[in-house]
C-alpha positions as CSV (number, residue, x, y, z in Angstrom):
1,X,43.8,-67.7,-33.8
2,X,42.9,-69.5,-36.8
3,X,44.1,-73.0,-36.5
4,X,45.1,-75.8,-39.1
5,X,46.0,-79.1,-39.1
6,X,48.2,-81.5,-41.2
7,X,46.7,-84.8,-42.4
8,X,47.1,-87.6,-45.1
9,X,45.4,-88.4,-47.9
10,X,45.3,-91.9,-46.2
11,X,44.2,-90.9,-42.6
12,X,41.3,-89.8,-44.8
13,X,40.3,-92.2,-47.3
14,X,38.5,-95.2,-46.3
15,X,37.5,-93.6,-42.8
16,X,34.2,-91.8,-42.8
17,X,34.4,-90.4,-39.4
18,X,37.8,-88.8,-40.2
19,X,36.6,-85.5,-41.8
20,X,34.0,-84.9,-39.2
21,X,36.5,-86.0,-36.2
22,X,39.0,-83.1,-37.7
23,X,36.6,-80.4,-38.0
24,X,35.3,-81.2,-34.3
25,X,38.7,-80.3,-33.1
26,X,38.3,-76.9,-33.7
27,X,40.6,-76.5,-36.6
28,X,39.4,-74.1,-39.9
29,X,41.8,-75.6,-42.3
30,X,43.8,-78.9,-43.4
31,X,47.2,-78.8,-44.7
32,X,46.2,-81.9,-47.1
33,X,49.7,-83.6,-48.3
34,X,49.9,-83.7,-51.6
35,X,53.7,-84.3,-52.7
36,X,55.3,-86.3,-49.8
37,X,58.6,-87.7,-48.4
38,X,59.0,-91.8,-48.1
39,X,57.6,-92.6,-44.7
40,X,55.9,-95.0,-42.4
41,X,53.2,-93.8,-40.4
42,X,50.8,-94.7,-38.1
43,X,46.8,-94.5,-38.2
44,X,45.0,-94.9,-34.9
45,X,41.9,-94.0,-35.5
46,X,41.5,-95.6,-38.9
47,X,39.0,-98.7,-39.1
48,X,40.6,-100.5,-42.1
49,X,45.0,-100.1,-41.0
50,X,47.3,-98.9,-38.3
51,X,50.6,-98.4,-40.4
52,X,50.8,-96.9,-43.7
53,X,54.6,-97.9,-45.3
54,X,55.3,-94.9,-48.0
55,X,57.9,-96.5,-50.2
56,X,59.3,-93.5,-52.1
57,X,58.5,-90.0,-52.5
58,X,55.8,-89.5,-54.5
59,X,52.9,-87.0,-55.4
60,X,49.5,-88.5,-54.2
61,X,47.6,-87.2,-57.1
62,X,47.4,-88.1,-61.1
63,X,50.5,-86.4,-62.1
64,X,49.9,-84.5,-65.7
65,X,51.7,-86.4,-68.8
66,X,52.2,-83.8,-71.0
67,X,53.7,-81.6,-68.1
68,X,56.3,-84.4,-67.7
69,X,56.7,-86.5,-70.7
70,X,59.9,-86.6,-71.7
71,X,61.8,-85.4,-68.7
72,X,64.6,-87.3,-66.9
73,X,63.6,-85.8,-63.8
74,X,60.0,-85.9,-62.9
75,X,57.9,-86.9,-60.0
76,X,57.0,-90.7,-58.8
77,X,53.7,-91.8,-58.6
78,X,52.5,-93.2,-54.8
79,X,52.3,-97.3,-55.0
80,X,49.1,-99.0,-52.8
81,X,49.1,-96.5,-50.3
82,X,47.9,-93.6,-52.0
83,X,46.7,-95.3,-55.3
84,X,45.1,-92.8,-58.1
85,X,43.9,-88.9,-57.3
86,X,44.4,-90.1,-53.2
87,X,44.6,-86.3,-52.8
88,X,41.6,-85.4,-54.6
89,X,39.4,-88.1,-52.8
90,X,40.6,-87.0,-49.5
91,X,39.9,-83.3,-50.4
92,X,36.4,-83.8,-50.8
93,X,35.8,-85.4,-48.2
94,X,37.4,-82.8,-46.1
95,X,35.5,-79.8,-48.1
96,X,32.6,-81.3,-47.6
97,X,33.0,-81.2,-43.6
98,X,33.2,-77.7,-43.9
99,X,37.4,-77.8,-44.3
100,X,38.9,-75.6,-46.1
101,X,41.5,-77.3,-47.7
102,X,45.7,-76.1,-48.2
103,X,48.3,-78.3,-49.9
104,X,50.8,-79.5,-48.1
105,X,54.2,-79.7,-50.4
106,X,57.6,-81.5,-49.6
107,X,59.8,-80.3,-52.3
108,X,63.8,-81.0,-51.9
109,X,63.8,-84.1,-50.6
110,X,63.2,-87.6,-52.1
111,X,65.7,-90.5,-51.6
112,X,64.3,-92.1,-54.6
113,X,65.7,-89.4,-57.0
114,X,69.1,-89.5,-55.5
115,X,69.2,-93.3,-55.6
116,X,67.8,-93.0,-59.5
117,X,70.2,-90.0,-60.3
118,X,73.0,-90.2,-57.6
119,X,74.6,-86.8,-59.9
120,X,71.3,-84.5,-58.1
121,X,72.4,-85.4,-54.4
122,X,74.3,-83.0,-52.2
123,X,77.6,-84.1,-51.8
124,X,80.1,-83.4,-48.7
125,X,83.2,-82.0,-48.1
126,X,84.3,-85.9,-47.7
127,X,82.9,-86.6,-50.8
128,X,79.6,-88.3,-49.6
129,X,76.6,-88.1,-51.2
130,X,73.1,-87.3,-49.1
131,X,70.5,-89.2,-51.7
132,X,67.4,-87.6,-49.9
133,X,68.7,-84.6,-50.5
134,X,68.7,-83.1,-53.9
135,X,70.7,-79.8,-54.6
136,X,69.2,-77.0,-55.3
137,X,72.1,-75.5,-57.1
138,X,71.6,-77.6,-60.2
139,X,69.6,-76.3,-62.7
140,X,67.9,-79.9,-63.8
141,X,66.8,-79.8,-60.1
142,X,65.3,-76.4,-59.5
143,X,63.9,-76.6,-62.8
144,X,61.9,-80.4,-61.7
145,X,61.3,-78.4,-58.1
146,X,59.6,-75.7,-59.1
147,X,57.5,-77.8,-61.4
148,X,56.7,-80.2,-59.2
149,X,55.5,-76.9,-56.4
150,X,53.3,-75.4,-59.1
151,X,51.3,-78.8,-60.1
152,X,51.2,-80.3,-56.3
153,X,50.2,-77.2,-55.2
154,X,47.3,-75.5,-57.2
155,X,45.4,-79.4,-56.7
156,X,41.4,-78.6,-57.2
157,X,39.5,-77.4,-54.4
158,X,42.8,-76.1,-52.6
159,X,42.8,-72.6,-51.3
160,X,45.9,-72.5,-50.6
161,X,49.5,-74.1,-50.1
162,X,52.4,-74.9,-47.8
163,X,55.4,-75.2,-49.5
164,X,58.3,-77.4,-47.5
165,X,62.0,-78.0,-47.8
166,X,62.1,-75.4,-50.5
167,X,65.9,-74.7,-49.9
168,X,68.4,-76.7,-48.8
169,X,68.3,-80.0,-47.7
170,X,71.3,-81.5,-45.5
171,X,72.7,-84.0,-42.8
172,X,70.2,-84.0,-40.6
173,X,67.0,-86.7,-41.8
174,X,65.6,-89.1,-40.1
175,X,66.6,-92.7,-42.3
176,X,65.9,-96.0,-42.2
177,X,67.8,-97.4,-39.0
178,X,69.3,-94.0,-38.2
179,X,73.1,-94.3,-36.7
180,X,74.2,-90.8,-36.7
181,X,73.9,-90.0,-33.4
182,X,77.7,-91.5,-32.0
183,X,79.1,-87.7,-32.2
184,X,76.8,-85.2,-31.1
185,X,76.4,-82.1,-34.1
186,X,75.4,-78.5,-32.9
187,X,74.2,-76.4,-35.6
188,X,77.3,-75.6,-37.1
189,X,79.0,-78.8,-37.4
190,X,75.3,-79.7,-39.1
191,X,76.0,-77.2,-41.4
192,X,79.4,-78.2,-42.3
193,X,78.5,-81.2,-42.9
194,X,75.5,-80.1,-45.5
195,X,77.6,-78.0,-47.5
196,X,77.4,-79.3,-51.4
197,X,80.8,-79.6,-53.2
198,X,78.7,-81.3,-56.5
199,X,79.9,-79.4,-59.6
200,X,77.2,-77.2,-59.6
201,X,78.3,-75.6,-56.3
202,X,82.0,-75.9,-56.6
203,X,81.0,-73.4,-59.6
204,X,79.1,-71.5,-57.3
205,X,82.2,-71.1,-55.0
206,X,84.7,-70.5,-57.7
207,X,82.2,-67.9,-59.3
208,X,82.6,-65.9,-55.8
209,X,86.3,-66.5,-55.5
210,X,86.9,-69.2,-53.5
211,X,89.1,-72.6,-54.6
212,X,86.8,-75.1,-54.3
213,X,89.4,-77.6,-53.1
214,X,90.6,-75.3,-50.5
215,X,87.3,-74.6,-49.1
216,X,86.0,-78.3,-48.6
217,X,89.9,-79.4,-47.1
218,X,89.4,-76.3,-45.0
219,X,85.9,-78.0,-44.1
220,X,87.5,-81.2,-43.6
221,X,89.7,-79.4,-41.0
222,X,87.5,-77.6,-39.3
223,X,85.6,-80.7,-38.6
224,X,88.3,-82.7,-36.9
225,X,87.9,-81.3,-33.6
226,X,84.1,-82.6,-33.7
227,X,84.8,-86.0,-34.6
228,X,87.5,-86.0,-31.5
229,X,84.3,-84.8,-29.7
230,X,86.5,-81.6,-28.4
231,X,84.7,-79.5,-30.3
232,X,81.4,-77.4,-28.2
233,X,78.5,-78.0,-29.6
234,X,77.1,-74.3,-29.4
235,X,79.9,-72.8,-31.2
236,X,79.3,-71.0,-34.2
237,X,79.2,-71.8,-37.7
238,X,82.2,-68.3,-38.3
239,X,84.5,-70.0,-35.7
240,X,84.3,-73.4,-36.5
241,X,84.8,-73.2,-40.4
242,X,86.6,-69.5,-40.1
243,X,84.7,-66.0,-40.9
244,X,85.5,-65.9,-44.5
245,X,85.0,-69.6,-45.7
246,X,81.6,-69.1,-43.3
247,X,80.6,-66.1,-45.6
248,X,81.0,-67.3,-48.5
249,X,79.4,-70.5,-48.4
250,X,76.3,-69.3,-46.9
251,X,76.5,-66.3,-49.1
252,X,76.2,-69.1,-52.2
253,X,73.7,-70.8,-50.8
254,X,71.3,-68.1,-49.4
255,X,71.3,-66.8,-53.3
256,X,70.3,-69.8,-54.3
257,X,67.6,-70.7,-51.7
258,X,66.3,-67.5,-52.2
259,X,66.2,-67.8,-56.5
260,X,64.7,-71.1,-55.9
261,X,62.0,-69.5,-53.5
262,X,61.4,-66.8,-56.0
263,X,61.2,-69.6,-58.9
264,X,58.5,-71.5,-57.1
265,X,55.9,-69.0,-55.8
266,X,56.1,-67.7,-58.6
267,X,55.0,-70.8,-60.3
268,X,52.8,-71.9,-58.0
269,X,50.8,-68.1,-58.6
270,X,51.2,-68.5,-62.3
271,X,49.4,-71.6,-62.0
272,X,46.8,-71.2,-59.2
273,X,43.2,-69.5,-59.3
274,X,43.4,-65.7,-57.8
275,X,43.6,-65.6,-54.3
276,X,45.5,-68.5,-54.0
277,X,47.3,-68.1,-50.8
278,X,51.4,-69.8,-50.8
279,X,53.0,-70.1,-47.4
280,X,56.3,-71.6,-47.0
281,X,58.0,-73.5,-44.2
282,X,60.9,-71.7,-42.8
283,X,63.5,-71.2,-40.2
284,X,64.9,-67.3,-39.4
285,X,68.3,-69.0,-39.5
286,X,69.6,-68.7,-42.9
287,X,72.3,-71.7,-42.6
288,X,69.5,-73.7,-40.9
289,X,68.4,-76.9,-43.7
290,X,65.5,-79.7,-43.8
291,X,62.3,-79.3,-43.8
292,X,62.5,-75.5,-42.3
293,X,64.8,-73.8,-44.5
294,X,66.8,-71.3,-43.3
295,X,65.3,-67.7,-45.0
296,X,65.7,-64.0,-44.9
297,X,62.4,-63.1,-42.8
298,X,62.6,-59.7,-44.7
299,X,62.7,-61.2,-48.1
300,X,60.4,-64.2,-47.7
301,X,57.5,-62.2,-46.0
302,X,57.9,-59.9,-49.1
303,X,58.0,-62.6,-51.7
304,X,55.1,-65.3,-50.2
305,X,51.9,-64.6,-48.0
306,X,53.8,-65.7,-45.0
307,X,55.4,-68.5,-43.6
308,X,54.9,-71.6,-41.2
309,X,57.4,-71.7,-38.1
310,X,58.8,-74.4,-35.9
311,X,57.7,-73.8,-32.8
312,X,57.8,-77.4,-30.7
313,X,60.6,-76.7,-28.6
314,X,59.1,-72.5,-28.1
315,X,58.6,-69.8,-30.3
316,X,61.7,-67.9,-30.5
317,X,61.7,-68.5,-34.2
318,X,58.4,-66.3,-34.3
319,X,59.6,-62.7,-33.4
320,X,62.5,-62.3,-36.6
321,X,58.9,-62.8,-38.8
322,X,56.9,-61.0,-37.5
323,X,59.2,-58.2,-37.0
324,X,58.9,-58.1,-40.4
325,X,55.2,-59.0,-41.1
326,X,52.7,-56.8,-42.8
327,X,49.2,-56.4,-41.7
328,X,48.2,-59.0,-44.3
329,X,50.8,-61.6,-43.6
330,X,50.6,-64.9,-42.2
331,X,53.4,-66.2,-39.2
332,X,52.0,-69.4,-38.2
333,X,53.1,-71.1,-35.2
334,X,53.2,-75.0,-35.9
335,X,53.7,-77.4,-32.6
336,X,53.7,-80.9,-32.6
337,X,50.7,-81.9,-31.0
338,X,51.4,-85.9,-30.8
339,X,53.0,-87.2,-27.6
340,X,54.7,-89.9,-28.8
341,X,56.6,-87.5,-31.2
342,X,57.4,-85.1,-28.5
343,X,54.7,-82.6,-28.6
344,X,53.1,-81.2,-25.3
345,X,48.9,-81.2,-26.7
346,X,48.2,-80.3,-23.2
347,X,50.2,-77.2,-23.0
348,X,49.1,-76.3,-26.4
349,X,46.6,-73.2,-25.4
350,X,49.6,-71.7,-23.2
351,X,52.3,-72.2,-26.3
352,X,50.0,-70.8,-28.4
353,X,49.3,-67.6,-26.3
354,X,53.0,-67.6,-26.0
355,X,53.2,-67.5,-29.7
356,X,50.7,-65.3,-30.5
357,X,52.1,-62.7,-27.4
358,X,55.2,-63.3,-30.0
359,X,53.6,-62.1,-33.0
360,X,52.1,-65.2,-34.7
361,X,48.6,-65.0,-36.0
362,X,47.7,-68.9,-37.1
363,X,48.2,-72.3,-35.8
364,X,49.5,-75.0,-37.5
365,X,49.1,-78.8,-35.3
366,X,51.0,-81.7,-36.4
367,X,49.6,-83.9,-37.0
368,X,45.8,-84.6,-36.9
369,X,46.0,-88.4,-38.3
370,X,49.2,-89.4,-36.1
371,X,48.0,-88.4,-32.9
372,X,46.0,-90.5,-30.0
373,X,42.6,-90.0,-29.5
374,X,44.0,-88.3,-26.1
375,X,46.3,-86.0,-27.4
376,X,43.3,-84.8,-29.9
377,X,40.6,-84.5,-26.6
378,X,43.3,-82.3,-25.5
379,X,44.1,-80.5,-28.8
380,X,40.1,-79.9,-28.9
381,X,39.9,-78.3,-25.3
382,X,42.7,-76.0,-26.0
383,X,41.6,-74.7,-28.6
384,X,37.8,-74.4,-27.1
385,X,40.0,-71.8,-24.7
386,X,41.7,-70.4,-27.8
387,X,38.8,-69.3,-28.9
């Protein structure tokens, strides 16, 4: 199985034994960020820092002026930890090893827009707004995400990309001193919770016949028996919010995940060389959100070369892809390989034959620049068995 793995620009730059130390692993390709979330991340194996603080969401190249100038929404620059073409630096350094070299693209979510233009953020039935989560519904913010996916993705010396959060974004992120965990959410009171009444999707739900008002006090109500905590957490997202407020809503939002979807790979192929290969992150669930959106298997594997799947706690999100999988496409199984993060690096070669007894093709290991210099002795051993 052909394996990648994820890196920064910054586990990269300034190391010269990092390119070499990732290609010694095993691994084919690197998924090379190049548009990324806010975040603070550890280096271990870096000889200059150990933590990296990424203050906003920002691309982590020389964004193009004239693509830009002008717009209200448009992407940040990265401050001191990725300063100038970080990407492109990093890339060569990682081509030259013998790498080949992917984008790696976070698309709908940035806190810094929703904290810059509030009016972009999904908004709750309750009337809270998620600022790390823009909604996709609006057209100022699909038209700035599908920009954003064809510049950060065709980068020079990229083959290919991986295109994240490109649907919705919700609840569920991990924030700065996180206390949302006092009433435990299953997946449908996460997805209750992530439905967007802005005006763009209270449209939306009048356009298919629903009252808007009615639908988020229905919400409202549904949720009551969670915050009681007398609510399962397995039930489903049809009894907890009812069947018909359930369809509609995730009718909505499926439409416009998918236009989105459509909207960016297409970009991204308008603007890339031929050959170009555009993969997306994705969940089989369709109400799933984050990072993983929730797609039609059928429609995605039709529309991009194929698709990157969680697969850290199993692979039972790999057999609705590659049910549905041509002989070209790619279904790649993507564990978490650092231990601190809860990833299992010394089970990997047994996951991954489990994955790839499930129908998934590739590898995808997060995260090359996070993990210990034991976890990556082990990633390197399974995949000397791999192969």
């Amino acid at each position: 199985m052909r394996a990648g793995a994820f890196v920064y620009p910054w586990d990269i730059i300034g190391d010269p034994g990092a390119p070499a130390r990732i290609a010694g692993l095993g691994v084919r390709q690197v998924t090379l960020a190049s548009a990324y979330h806010s975040t603070r991340a550890l280096t271990p194996h870096h000889p200059r820092h150990r933590i990296v603080t990424a203050e906003q969401a920002s691309v982590l190249y020389l964004p193009d002026e004239t693509r830009w100038a002008g717009r209200e929404l448009r992407p940040y620059a990265a401050g001191d930890w990725a300063p100038g073409d970080a990407y492109g630096q990093a890339a060569e350094a990682l081509v030259a090893a013998g790498l080949d070299v992917h984008t790696w693209v976070v698309l709908a979510h940035n806190s810094r827009l929703g904290a810059e233009h509030p009016g972009t953020s999904v908004v709750n039935a309750y009337g809270d707004r998620y600022p790390w989560a823009p909604c996709i519904a609006q057209p100022a913010v699909r038209a700035y995400l599908t920009d954003l996916a064809a510049e950060a993705a065709a980068r020079p010396r990229a083959h290919g990309t991986e295109l994240e959060s490109c649907g919705w974004y919700g609840l569920a992120h991990l924030h700065a001193h996180d206390k949302t965990a006092g009433v435990g959410l299953g997946d449908a009171a996460q997805y209750a919770m992530s439905l967007c009444f802005c005006t763009a999707c209270r449209d939306g739900y009048a356009a298919q016949g629903a009252d808007p008002d009615e639908l988020s006090a229905g919400v409202r109500e549904a949720l009551e028996p969670v915050w009681r905590g007398s609510a399962p957490t397995d039930i489903s997202v049809e009894k907890l919010l009812g069947a018909e407020p359930a369809a509609v809503t995730l009718e909505f939002r499926t439409r416009t995940a998918r236009t989105l979807q459509e909207a960016a790979v297409a970009a991204v192929r308008a603007a890339a060389p031929e050959g170009f290969q555009v993969l997306l992150h994705a969940d089989p669930v369709a109400y799933h959100c984050g990072a993983n959106a929730g797609v039609d298997p059928a429609h995605v594997l039709g529309l991009a070369d194929g698709v990157v799947v969680p697969c850290t706690g199993g692979a039972q999100p790999v057999p609705p892809f590659a049910r549905h999988a041509s002989a070209t496409s790619v279904v790649a199984a993507n564990f978490t390989v650092v231990g601190g993060m809860g990833g299992s690096p010394v089970t990997l070669a047994a996951d991954a034959a489990r994955a790839r007894s499930l129908g998934a093709n590739e590898l995808r290991l997060y995260h090359a620049g996070l993990a210990s210099g034991q976890d990556l002795a082990a990633v390197r051993d399974a995949l000397a068995q791999l192969a």
